[in-house]
VEXGU-211144 format. One record per residue (C-alpha): x, y, z; residue in one letter. Coordinates in steps of 0.001 Angstrom, whole numbers, padded with zeros to 6 digits, always signed. Layout:
// VEXGU-211144
XYZa
...
//
This chain:
// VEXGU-211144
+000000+000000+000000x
+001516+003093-001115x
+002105+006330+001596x
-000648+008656+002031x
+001666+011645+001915x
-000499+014638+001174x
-002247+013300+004207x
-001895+016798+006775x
-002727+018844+003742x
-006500+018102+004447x
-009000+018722+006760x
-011179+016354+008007x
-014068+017189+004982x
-011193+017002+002599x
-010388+013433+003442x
-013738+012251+003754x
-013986+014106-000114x
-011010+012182-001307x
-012409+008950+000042x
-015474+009361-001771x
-014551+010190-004945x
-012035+007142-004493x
-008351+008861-004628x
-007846+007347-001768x
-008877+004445+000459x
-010253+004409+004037x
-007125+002196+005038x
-004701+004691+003434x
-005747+007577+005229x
-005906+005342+008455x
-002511+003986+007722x
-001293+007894+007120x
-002778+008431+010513x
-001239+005506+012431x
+002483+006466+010598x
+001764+010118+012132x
+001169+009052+015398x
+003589+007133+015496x
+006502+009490+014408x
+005269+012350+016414x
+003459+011380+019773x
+006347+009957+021639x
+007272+013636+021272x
+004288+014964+022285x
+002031+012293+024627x
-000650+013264+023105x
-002435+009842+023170x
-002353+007627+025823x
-004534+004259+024749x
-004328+003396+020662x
-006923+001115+018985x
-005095+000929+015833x
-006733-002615+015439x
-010014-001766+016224x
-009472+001105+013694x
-008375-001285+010946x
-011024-003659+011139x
-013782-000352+010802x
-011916+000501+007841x
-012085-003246+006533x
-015863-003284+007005x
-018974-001088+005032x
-018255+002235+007035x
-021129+004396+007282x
-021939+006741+004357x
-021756+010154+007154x
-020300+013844+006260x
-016794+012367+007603x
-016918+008365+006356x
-013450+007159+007068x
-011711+010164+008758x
-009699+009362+011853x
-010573+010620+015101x
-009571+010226+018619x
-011604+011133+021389x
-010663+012391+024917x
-009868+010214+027558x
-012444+011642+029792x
-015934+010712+030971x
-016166+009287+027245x
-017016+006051+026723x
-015788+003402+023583x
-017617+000324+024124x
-014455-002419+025528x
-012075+000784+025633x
-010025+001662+028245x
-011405+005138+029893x
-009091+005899+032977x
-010184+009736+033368x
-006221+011066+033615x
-006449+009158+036774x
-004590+005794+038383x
-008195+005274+040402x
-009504+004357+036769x
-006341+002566+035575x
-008164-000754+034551x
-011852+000866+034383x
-012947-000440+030049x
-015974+001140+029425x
-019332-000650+029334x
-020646+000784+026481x
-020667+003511+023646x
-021877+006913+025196x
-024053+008636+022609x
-022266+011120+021349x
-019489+008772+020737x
-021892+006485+018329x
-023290+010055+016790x
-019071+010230+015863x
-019290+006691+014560x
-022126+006858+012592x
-020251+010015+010778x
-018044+007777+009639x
-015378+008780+011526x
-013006+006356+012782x
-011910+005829+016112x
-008153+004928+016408x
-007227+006145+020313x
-008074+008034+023407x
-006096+011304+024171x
-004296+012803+027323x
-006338+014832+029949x
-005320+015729+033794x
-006875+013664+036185x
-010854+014348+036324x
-010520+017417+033719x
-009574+019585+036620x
-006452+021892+035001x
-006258+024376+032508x
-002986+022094+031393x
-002485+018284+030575x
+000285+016526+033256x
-001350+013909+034859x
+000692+011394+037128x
-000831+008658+035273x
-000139+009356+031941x
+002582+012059+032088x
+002412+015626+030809x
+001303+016410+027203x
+003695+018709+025123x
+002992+021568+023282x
+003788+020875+019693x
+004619+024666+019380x
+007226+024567+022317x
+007914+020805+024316x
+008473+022557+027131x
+005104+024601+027435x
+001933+023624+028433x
-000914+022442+025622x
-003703+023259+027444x
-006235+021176+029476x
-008174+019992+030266x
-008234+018746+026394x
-004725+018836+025833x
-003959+015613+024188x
-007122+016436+021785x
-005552+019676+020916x
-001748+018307+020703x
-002806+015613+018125x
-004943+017787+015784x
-001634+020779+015811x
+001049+018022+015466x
-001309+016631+012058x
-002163+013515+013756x
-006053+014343+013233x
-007513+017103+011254x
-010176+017242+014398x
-010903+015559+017533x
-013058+015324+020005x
-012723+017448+023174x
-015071+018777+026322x
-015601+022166+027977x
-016373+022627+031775x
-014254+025643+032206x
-012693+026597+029437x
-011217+023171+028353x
-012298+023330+024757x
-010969+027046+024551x
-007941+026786+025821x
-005962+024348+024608x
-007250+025113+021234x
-005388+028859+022238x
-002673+027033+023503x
-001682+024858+020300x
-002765+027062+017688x
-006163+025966+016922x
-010076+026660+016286x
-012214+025558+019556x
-016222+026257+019621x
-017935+025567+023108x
-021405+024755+022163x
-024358+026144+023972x
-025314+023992+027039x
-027177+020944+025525x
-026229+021315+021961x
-024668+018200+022257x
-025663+014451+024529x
-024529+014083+027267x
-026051+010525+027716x
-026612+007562+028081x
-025784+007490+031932x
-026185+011190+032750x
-028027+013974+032132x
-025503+016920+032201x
-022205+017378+032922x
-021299+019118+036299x
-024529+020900+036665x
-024490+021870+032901x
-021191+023648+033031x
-019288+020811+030921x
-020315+020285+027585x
-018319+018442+024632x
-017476+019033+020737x
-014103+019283+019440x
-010942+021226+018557x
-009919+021462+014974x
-007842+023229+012211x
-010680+024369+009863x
-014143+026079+011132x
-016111+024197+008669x
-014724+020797+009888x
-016151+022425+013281x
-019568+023392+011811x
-019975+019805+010389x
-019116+018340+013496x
-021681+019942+015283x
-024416+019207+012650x
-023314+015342+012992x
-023492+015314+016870x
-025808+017681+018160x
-029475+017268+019011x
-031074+016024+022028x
-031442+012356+022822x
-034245+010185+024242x
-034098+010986+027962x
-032292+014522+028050x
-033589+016486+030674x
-033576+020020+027927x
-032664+020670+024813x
-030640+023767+023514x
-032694+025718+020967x
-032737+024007+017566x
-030576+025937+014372x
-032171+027727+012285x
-030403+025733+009364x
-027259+023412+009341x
-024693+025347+011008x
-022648+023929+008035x
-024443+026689+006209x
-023144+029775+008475x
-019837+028597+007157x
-019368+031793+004505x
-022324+033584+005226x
-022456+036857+006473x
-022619+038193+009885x
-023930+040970+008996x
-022808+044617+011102x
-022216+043098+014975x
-021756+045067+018024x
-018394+044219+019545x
-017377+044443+023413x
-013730+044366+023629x
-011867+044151+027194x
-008366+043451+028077x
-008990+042602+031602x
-010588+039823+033266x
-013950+039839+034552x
-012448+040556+038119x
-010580+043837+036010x
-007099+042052+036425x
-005107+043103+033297x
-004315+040521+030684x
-000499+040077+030323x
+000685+042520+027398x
+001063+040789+024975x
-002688+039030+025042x
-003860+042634+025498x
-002073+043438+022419x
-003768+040484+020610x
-007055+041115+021261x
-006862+044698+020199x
-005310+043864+016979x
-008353+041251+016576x
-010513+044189+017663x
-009007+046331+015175x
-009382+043535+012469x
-013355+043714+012993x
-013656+047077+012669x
-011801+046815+009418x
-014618+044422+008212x
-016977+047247+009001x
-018339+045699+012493x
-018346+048279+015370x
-016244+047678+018238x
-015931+049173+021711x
-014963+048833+025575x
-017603+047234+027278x
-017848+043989+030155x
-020900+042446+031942x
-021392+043009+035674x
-020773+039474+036698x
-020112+038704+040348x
-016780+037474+040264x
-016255+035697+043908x
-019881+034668+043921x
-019203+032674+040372x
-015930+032061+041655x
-017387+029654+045053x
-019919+028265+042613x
-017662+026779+040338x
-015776+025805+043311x
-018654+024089+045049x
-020401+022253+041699x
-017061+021058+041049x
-016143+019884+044218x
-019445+018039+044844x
-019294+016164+041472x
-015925+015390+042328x
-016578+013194+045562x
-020000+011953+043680x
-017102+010450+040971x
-014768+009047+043274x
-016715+008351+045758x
-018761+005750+043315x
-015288+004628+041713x
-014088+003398+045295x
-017260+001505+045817x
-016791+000183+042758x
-013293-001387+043732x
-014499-001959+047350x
-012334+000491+048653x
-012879+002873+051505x
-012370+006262+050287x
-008832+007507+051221x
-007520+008985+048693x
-005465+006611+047131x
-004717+006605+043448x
-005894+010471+043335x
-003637+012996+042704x
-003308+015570+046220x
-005198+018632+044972x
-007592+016065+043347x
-008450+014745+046373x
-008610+017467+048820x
-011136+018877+046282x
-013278+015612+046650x
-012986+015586+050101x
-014688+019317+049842x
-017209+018191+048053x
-018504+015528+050719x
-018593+018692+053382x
-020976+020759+051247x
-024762+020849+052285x
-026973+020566+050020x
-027832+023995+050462x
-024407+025068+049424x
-025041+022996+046286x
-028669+025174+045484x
-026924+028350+046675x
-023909+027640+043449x
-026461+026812+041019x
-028619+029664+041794x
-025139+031753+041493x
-024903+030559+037561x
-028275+031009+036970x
-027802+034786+038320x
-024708+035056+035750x
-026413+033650+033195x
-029856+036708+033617x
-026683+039119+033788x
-024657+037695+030379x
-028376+037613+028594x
-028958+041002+029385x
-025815+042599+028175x
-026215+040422+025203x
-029738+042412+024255x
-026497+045170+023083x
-023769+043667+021639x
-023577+040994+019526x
-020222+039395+020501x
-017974+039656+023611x
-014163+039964+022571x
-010591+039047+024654x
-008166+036390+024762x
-008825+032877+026138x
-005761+032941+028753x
-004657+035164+030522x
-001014+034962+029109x
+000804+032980+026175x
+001376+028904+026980x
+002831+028750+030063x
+005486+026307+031042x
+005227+023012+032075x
+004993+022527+035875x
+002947+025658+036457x
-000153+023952+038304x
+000632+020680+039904x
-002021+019126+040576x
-000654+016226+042492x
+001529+018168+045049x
+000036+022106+045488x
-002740+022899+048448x
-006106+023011+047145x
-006213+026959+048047x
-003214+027521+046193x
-004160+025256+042992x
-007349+027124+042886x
-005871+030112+042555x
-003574+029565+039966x
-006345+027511+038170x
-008989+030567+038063x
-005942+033155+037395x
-005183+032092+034565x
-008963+031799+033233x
-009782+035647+032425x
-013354+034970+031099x
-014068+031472+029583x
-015767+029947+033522x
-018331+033083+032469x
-019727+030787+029588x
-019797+027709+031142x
-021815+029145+034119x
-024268+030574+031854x
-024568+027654+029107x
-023689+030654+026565x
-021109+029723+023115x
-017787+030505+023077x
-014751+030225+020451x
-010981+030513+020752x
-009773+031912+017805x
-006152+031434+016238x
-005393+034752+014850x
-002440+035575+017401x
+001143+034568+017882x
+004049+035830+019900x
+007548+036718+018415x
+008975+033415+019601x
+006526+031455+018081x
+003757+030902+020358x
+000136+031185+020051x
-002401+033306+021488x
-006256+032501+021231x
-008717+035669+020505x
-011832+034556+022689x
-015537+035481+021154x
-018655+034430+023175x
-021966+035702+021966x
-025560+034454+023569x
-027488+031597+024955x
-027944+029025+021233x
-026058+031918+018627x
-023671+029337+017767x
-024505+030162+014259x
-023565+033889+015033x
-020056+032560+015930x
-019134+029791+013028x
-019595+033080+010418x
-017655+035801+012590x
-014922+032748+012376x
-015017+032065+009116x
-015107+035605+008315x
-011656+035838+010443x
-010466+032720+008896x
-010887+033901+005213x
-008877+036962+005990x
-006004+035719+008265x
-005496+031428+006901x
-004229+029738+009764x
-004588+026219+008548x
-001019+026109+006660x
+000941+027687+009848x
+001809+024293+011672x
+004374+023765+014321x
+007732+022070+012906x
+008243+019058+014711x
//
């Protein structure tokens, strides 16, 4: 079988085109895939579990006839389940855990044709705006080895920048869509709460702050995605609001005149570091050249209030998870196998009332009246995802820092993107930044509750004018 060798050249739509008109076979663009990984993720660690034979014998069989038949695809190691896959959660406490079933967004990715060939890299329960879990070992950036590529969908994000995938799969609970995709040079869209299953065993993820999608080099690749994927399933408790067409079709089309908010602080009116101030006014300034008006405006959000409810929700879905994994092993909860700042969150969670628990949601709910209302006038909300460029590795360590400590360095470094998780609202990181050494900077957009549609054609306005899909990292 000869080399696939224009293989990174394509997106994932452009493979799944080549396959169909037959200029290339479903094994050869596997086999491309496989030869990738292989040459670049002992680099990297972007991938910790391969199914390279599972892969294979998809390929060998009638693959279904989906927008992205026969385009390889890994998906994130976390709280996603591959029927007789390993799923260990970035965690030792899950080391031999195979999952029971397919979850149903995975078959939704299945029936697209795409084809499964590993599980990527993610810190231990999602927790980390970066990817170094003890199990598994830190993920590199492929931009610089010795920074950070994000979390708490690292691996996702260090496979599709390194050209093992043109897109995979990745989730969102704080940011962790959004910032890796910042971090390694990427697109990321956070969907609007319940765009996409979360089933079959639960309902939501972490009170509806996590969602799922993907990371990926094109927009349209992320537009297709979302029309494969998204829509409720039988036994969701809500539904986000239905499109009012394919959001394949906002791909192109105009946005029409939007109302921009720039700010180069956090919500809590910290400064962003320089040089991701700089960014996001030269993004500003981009929009304004495509005739959209821009100016210096933030929501009233209540920072510490949003700040405890994150902490809280978190914490009590935290001991919920381990709590049922150590009954699972017939183990008394005690930490073991848990990383320190993993576990002294847990152990938070089990000393919240319930009340706390009502009092955190309510606090979301509250952000999310406050984000809706200064959404009735702008259109968009504009910054950077991070609060400065990739950091280094080693930054937050999760398995030897104090939980106060961890927290803060988690939440410093997240300028805006908790905002739209706590109120279900879209979000993108945008590539359109990079540092004079080399490193990336994501230009955040959020816009409101189900305008995802509003936020594939501001991208793909941006991506027409600045092309970031032939700027790759030389590894």
């Amino acid at each position: 079988m000869a080399a696939f060798t224009e293989y990174p050249n394509h997106d994932g739509l452009g493979l799944a085109r080549l396959i169909a008109r037959k200029d290339v076979t479903p094994e050869e663009v596997l086999e491309a895939a496989i030869a990738r990984a292989d040459a670049v993720n002992p680099a990297i660690n972007a991938i910790v579990h391969r199914m390279d034979a599972e892969a294979r014998g998809r390929v060998a069989a009638d693959l279904p006839t989906g927008p992205f038949a026969g385009v390889p695809f890994l998906l994130k190691d976390l709280y996603m389940g591959y029927e007789g896959a390993p799923l260990s959660n970035g965690s030792r406490l899950w080391a031999d855990y195979v999952s029971p079933a397919d979850f149903t967004y995975t078959r939704r990715c299945r029936e697209a044709g795409l084809v499964v060939f590993g599980k990527t890299n993610t810190p231990e329960l999602g927790i980390a705006w970066t990817t170094e879990p003890t199990a598994h070992g830190p993920t590199r950036n492929p931009w610089d080895p010795e920074r950070s590529a994000g979390g708490s969908s690292g691996g996702a994000a260090a496979a599709v920048a390194a050209g093992i995938v043109p897109v995979a799969h990745a989730t969102d609970g704080g940011g962790s869509i959004r910032i890796p995709a910042a971090q390694c040079g990427l697109f990321g869209l956070k969907p609007t709460r319940a765009r996409n299953p979360a089933g079959p065993f639960v309902g939501e993820g972490w009170s509806g702050l996590s969602t799922g999608h993907v990371v990926s080099r094109s927009v349209r690749d992320s537009a297709a995605m979302l029309d494969a994927t998204s829509g409720p399933a039988p036994g969701d408790p809500y539904a986000a609001p239905p499109p009012a067409r394919p959001f394949s079709e906002e791909v192109g089309a105009d946005p029409g005149r939007l109302r921009v908010a720039l700010h180069t602080t956090g919500l809590d009116g910290r400064p962003l570091d320089p040089e991701n101030a700089r960014a996001a006014r030269e993004a500003a300034k981009l929009l304004q050249e495509f005739g959209h008006d821009v100016d210096e405006a933030m929501p009233s959000v209540d920072v510490p209030a949003l700040s405890k409810a994150f902490r809280v929700i978190i914490a009590g879905n935290l001991w919920n998870a381990v709590a049922l994994r150590y009954a699972a092993l017939d183990r008394r909860p005690d930490g073991y196998g848990l990383e320190k700042a993993t576990w002294a969150w847990a152990e938070e969670g089990r000393e919240y009332t319930a009340a706390d628990y009502a009092a955190a949601v309510t606090a979301i709910h509250v952000a999310g009246r406050q984000l809706a209302g200064f959404f009735e006038n702008w259109d968009v909300m504009l910054s950077t995802t991070m609060h400065e460029p990739p950091a280094r590795l080693g930054v937050l360590r999760q398995d030897d820092q104090g939980l106060e400590e961890y927290y803060r360095l988690l939440m410093d470094e997240m300028p805006v993107t908790p905002l739209f998780n706590a109120t279900g609202c879209p979000a993108m990181s945008v590539p359109l930044h990079w540092t004079a050494d080399g490193l990336p900077v994501g230009i955040h957009i959020g816009a409101a509750f189900g305008r995802e549609d509003l936020l594939i054609r501001l991208a793909s306005q941006l991506e027409q004018a600045r092309p970031w899909f032939d700027r790759v990292p030389a590894l």
